[in-house]
KOLZAVEX-276658 format. One line per 5 residues: number of its first residue (from 1); their letters; for each residue x, y, z of C-alpha. Coordinates in Angstrom, 3 decimals. Last residue first. Layout:
REM KOLZAVEX-276658
NUM = a = X,Y,Z | ... .
END
This chain:
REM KOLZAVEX-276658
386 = xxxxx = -47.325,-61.169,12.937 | -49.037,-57.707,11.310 | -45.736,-55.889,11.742 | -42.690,-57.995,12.370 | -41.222,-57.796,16.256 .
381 = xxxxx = -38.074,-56.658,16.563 | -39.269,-54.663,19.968 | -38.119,-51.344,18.510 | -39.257,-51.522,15.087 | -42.491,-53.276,16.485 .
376 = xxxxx = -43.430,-50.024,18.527 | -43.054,-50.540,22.070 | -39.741,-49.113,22.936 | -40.790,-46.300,20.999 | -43.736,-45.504,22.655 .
371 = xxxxx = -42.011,-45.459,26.083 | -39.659,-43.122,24.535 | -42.007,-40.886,23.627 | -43.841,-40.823,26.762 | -40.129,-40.153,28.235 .
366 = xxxxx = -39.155,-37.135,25.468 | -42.502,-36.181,27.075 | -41.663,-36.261,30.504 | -38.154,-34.692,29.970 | -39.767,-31.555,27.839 .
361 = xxxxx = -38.882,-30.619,24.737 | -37.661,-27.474,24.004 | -34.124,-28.572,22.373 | -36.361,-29.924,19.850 | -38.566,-26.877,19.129 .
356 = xxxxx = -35.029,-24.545,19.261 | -34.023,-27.365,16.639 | -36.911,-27.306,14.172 | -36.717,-23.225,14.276 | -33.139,-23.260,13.585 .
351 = xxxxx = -34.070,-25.321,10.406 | -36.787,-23.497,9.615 | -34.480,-20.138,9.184 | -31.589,-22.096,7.618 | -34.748,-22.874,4.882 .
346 = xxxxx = -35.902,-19.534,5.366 | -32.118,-17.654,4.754 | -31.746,-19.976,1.967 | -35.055,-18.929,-0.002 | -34.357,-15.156,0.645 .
341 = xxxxx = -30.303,-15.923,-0.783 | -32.020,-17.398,-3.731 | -34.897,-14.739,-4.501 | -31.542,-12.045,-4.046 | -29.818,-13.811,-6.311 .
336 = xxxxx = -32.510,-13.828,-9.171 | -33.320,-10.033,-8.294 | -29.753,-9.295,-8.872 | -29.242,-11.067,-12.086 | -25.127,-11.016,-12.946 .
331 = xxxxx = -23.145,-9.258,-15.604 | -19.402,-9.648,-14.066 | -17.460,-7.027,-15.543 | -13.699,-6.694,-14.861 | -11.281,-3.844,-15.959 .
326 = xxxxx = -7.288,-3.665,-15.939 | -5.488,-0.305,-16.579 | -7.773,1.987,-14.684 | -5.116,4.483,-14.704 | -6.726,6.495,-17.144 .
321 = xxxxx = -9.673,7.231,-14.775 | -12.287,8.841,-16.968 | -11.399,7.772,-20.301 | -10.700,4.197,-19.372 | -14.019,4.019,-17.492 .
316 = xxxxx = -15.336,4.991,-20.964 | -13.761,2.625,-22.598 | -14.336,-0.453,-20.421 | -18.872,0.904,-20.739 | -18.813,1.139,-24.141 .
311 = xxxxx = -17.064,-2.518,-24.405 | -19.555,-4.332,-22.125 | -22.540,-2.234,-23.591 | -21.380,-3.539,-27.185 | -21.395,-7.177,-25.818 .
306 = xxxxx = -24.589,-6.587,-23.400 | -26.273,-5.986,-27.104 | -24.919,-8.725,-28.658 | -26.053,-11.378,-26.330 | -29.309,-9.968,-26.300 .
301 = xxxxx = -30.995,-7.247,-23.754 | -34.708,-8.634,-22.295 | -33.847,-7.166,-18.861 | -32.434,-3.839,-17.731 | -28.564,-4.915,-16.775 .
296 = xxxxx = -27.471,-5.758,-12.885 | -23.813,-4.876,-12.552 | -20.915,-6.360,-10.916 | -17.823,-4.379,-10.689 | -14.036,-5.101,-11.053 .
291 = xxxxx = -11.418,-2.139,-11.416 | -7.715,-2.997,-11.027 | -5.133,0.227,-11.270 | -2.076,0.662,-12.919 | -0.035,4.342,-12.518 .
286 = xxxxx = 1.799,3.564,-9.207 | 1.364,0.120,-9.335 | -1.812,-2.274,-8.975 | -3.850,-0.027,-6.773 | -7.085,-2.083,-5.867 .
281 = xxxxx = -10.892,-1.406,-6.886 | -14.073,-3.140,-6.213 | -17.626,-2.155,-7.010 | -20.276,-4.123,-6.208 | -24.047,-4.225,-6.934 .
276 = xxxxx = -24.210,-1.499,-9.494 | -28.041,-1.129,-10.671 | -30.356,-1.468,-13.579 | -27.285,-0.951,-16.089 | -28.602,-0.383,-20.117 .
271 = xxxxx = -29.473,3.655,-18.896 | -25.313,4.002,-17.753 | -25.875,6.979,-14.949 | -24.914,4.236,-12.446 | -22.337,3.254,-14.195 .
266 = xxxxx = -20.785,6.702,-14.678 | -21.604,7.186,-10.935 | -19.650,4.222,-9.885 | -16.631,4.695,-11.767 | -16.490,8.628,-11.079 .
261 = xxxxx = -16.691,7.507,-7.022 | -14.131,5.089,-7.093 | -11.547,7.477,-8.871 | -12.634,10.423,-6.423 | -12.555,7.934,-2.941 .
256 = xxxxx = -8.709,6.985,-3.817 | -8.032,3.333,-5.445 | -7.949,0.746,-3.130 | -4.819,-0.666,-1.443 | -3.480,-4.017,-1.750 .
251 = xxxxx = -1.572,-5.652,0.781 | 1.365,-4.254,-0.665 | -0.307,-0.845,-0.896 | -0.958,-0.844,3.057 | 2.641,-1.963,3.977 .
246 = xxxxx = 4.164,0.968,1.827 | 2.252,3.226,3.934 | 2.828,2.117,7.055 | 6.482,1.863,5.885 | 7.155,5.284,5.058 .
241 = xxxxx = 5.310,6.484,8.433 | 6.951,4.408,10.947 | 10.505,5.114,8.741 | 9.595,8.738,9.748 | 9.293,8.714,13.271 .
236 = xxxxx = 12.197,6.084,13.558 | 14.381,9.008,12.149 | 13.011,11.453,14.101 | 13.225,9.840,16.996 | 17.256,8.679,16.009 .
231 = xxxxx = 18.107,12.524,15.326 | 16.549,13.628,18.734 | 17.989,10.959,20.511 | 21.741,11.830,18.788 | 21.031,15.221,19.867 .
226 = xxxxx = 20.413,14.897,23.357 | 23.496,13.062,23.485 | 25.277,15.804,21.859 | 23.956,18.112,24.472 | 24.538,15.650,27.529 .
221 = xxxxx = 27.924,15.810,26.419 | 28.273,18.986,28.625 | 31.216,21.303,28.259 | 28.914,24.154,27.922 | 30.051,26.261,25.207 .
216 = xxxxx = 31.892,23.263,23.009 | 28.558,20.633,23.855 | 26.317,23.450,22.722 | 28.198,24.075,19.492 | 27.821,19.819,19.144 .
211 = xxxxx = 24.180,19.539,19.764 | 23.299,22.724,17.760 | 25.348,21.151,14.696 | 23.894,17.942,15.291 | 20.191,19.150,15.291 .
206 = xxxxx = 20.373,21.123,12.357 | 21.862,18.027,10.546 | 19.054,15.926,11.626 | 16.374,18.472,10.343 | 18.396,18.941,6.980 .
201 = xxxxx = 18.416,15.333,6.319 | 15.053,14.438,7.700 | 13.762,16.365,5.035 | 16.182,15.009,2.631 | 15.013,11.545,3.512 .
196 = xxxxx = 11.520,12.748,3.672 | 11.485,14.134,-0.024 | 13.445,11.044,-1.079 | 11.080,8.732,0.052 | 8.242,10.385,-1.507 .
191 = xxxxx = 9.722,10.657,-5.049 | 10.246,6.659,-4.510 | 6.791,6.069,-3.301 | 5.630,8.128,-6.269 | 1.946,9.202,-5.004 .
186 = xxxxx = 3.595,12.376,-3.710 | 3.233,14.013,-6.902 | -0.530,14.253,-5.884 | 0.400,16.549,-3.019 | 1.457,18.922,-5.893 .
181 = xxxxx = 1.068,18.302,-9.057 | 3.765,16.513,-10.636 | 5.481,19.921,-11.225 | 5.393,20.755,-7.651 | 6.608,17.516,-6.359 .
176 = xxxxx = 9.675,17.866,-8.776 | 10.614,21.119,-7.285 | 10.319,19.407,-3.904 | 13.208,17.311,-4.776 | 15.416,19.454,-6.369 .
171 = xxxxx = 14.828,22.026,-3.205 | 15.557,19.033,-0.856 | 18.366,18.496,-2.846 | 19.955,21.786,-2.106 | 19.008,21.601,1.230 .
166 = xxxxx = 21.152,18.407,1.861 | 24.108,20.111,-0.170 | 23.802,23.039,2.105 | 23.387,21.279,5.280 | 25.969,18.957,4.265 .
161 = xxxxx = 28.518,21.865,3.739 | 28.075,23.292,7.428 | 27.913,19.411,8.855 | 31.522,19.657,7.553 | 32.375,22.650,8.827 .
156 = xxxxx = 30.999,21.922,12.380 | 33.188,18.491,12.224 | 35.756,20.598,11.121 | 35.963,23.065,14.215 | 34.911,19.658,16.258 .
151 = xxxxx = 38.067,18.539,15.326 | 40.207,18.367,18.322 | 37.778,19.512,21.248 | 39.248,17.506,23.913 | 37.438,17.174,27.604 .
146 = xxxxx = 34.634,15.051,26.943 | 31.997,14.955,29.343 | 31.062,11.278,30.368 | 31.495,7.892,28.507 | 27.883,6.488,29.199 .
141 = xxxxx = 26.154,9.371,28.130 | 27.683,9.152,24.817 | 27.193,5.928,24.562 | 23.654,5.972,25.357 | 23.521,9.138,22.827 .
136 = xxxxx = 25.132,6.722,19.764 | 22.754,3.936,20.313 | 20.042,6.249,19.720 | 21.725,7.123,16.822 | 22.673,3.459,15.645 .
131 = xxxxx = 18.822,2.623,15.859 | 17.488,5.499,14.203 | 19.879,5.711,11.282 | 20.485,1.918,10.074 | 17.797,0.003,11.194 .
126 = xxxxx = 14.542,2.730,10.975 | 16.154,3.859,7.868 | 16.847,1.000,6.370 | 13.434,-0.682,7.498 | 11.894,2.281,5.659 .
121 = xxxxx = 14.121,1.879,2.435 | 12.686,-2.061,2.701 | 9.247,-0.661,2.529 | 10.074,1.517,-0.789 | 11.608,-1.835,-2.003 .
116 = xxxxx = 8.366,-3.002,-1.744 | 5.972,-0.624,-2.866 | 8.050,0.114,-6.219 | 7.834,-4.089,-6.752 | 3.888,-3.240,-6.369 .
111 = xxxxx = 3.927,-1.896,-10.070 | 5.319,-5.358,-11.282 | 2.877,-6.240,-13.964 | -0.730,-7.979,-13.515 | -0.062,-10.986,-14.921 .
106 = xxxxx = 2.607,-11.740,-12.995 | 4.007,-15.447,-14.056 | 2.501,-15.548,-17.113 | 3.856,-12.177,-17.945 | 3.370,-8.261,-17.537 .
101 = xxxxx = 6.105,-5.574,-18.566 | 8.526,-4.647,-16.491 | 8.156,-1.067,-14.911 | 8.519,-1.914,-11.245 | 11.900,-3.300,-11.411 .
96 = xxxxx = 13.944,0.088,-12.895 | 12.037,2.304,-10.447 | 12.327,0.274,-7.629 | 15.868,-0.549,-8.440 | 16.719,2.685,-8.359 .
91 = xxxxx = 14.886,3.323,-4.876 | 16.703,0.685,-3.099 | 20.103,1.546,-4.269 | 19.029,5.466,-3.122 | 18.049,3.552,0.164 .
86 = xxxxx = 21.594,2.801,0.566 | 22.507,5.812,0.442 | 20.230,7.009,3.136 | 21.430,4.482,5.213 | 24.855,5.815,4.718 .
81 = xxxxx = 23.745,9.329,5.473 | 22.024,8.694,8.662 | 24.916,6.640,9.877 | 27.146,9.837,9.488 | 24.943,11.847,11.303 .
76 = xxxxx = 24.917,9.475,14.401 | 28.517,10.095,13.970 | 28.455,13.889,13.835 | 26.396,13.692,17.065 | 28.433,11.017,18.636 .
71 = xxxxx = 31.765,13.265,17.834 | 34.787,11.497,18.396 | 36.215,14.317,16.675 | 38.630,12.903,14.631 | 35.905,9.630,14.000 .
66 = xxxxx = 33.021,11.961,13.620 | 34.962,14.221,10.643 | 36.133,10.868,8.822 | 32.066,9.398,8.916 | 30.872,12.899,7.837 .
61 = xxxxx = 32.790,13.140,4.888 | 31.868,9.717,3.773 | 28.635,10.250,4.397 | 28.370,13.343,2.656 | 29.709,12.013,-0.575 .
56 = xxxxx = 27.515,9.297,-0.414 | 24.505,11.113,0.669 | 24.860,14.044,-2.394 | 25.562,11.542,-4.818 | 22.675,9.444,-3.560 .
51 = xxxxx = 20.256,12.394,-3.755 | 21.298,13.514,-7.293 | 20.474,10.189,-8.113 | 17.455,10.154,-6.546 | 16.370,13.482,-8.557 .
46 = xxxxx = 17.272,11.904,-11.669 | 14.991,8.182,-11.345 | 12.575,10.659,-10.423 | 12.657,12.890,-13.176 | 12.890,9.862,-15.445 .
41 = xxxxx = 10.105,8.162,-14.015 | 7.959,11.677,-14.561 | 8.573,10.712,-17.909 | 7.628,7.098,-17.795 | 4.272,8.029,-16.942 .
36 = xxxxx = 3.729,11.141,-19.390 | 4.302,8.681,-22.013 | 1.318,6.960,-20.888 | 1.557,3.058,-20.787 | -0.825,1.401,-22.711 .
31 = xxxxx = -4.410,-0.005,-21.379 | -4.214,-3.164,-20.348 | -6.635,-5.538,-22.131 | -9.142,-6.695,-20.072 | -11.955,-5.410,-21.155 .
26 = xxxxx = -10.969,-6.300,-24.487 | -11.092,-9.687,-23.892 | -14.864,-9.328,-22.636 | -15.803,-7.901,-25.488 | -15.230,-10.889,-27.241 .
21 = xxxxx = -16.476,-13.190,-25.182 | -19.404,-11.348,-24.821 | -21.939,-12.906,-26.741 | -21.028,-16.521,-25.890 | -21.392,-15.376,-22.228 .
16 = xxxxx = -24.775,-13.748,-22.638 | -26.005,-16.792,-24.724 | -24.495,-19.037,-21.548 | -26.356,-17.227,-18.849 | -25.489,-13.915,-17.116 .
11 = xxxxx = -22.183,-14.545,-15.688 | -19.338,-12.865,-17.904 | -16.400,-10.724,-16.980 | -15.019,-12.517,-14.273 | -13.459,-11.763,-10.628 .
6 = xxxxx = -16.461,-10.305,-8.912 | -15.413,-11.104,-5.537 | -17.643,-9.636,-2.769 | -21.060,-11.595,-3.664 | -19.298,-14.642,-3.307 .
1 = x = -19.634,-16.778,-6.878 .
END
C-alpha cells in the first residue's frame, strides 16, 4: 500500500485484522447529523430566499426602468439582478441536494453537491452580470452622448428602492454570519454567496446611480459607460473568487490547520501509538469531514487490545472535531517498512552501480572481451572437451 494513501482500517497481520474487524466498522460509521447543522440550513435556506425575492422583484423593476431610459447603467443593473436570481435557484438546490443521505452509489453523502452548484452561481455571475455589463459600456460608448433624459428621474428612483432593499438583505445576511460565528459562518458556500451577491449588489447600484446623475449634469455617456465597466469588474472580481474557492473543495480540500493539528497531537499523545506516519484529511461537505491516518503501535499488543485502542482512539477524534464524520486507521509496522524500502533503495542502488561500471568500459577491453568470446566453444559451436 503507497505510503500516502492509507485507505483501510486494518494492516498489521491477519490476528490484528481478525481482532479489529469489529472496531474497525465502527470507525467508520458516520457520525449523526447535528441538529445544530440542519438549523443553521434553515437560516440559510431563509436568508436566500429573502435574497431571491428581493432580486426578482428588483430585476424586474430595473429591466422596465433601463428600457424607458435606455439607460446602460440601469441595464447592466438589471442583468446583475437576474443572474443573481438565478443563483438563488442554484443555492436552493444546493442546500436541498447536499443533505441526502449516503448510498451505494455515494458513499460518502452529497456535501460536495453545495460546492458545485456554488461554482455554477460563480459562472452565473461572471456570464450573466460581468459579461453583459461590460458589454453594456462598449455600447454605450459606441452610440455617443445621449440627448433625451425621459426616465432617468425613475430609473434614479428605482435604483433608490433597490439600494434599500439590497441593503436590507445585506443586513439579513450578515446578521446570520454573526450568529454562525463570525468568519467561520462563512464556511456555508451558499451563506457566502449571498453575502457577496448583496455586497456586490449595493456596490453596483452605487455605481449606477453616480454613473447616471453624472451622465444628466454632464451630458457625457462616458459616465454611464464608466459605470457599466466598473459594475462588470466587480462582478468578474468576485465570481474569480467564488469559484476559486468552490473549485478547490471539489477537488477535495483538507480540513483547516486547527482540526489537523488536534488529530495529530491527540494521537501522538495516545501512549499505545509509537508514532503517526500519515495523516490525511479532506472536506466531505460542509459539516462531513474524512480523516485517515496510519499509525505505528508499541509492540507485543494483541488482537484485542489494538481493537479497543482502534475504537478509543474513533471516539475521541469524534469528540474533538465533530465533523470528523468518516475515520480510517491503517495499523501498519514502521520499522518493518522502513527495513524494506532500505533494502530496495540498495538493490536499485547496486543496480545503478552495475550499469555506470558497464557504461565505463573501455572500447579496447569490450574488444579483448570480444575476442574471447568469439573463441570460447559457445561462440565457435564447438562442444566442450571434443
Amino acid at each position: 500500500m503507497p505510503e500516502h494513501a492509507p485507505d483501510r482500517t486494518d494492516g498489521a497481520g491477519p490476528d490484528e485484522r481478525e481482532g479489529l474487524g469489529d472496531g474497525a466498522a465502527e470507525l467508520c460509521e458516520p457520525t449523526p447529523r447535528r441538529g445544530g447543522a440542519d438549523g443553521a440550513d434553515r437560516r440559510t435556506r431563509v436568508t436566500v430566499l429573502v435574497a431571491l425575492g428581493a432580486n426578482l422583484v428588483i430585476a424586474v423593476a430595473k429591466t422596465i426602468g433601463g428600457l424607458l431610459a435606455g439607460s446602460p447603467a440601469l441595464l447592466s443593473e438589471a442583468a446583475h439582478s437576474v443572474a443573481d436570481s438565478l443563483n438563488e435557484v442554484f443555492l436552493l438546490a444546493a442546500l436541498r441536494r447536499s443533505r441526502r443521505p449516503a448510498d451505494s452509489r455515494h458513499p460518502f453523502g452529497y456535501g460536495k453537491e453545495r460546492f458545485f452548484w456554488s461554482l455554477l452561481a460563480a459562472v452565473g455571475i461572471f456570464v450573466m452580470g460581468g459579461c453583459f455589463s461590460v458589454f453594456q459600456g462598449f455600447h454605450a460608448l459606441a452610440g455617443g452622448s445621449e440627448d433625451s433624459y425621459d426616465g432617468y428621474v425613475a430609473g434614479l428612483v428605482v435604483l433608490g428602492v433597490a439600494l434599500l432593499s439590497e441593503g436590507a438583505s445585506l443586513l439579513r445576511a450578515l446578521h446570520q454570519v454573526r450568529a454562525q460565528g463570525g468568519a467561520g459562518g462563512l464556511r456555508d458556500p451558499a451563506l457566502r454567496t449571498v453575502v457577496a451577491e448583496d455586497g456586490t449588489a449595493v456596490l453596483g447600484v452605487t455605481l449606477a446611480i453616480a454613473g447616471m446623475a453624472l451622465h444628466m449634469v454632464t451630458g457625457q455617456v462616458l459616465w454611464e459607460a464608466l459605470a457599466s465597466f466598473g459594475i462588470g469588474a466587480l462582478l468578474m472580481y468576485v465570481a474569480f473568487w467564488l469559484g476559486r474557492d468552490a473549485r478547490e473543495q471539489l477537488i477535495g480540500r483538507a480540513a483547516g490547520a486547527e482540526s489537523s493539528d488536534k488529530i495529530r497531537a491527540l494521537l501522538e499523545a495516545q501512549p499505545e501509538i509509537d508514532s503517526v506516519e500519515a495523516l490525511l484529511t479532506m472536506e466531505l461537505g460542509l459539516d462531513s469531514t474524512l480523516v485517515a491516518a496510519r499509525v505505528d503501535l508499541v509492540p507485543g499488543l494483541d488482537s484485542e487490545r489494538v481493537e479497543e485502542i482502534a475504537v478509543r482512539i474513533k471516539r475521541s477524534i469524534a469528540h474533538i472535531v465533530p465533523e470528523a464524520e468518516q475515520i480510517f486507521l491503517d495499523v501498519t509496522d514502521a520499522r518493518a517498512a522502513r527495513r524494506a524500502q532500505q533494502a530496495e533503495r540498495g538493490e536499485r542502488g547496486e543496480r545503478g552501480e552495475r550499469g555506470e561500471r558497464g557504461e565505463r568500459e573501455e572500447p579496447g577491453e569490450r574488444a579483448a572481451g570480444g575476442e574471447k568470446t568469439a573463441k570460447s566453444p559457445a561462440a565457435t559451436g564447438e562442444r566442450g572437451g571434443a
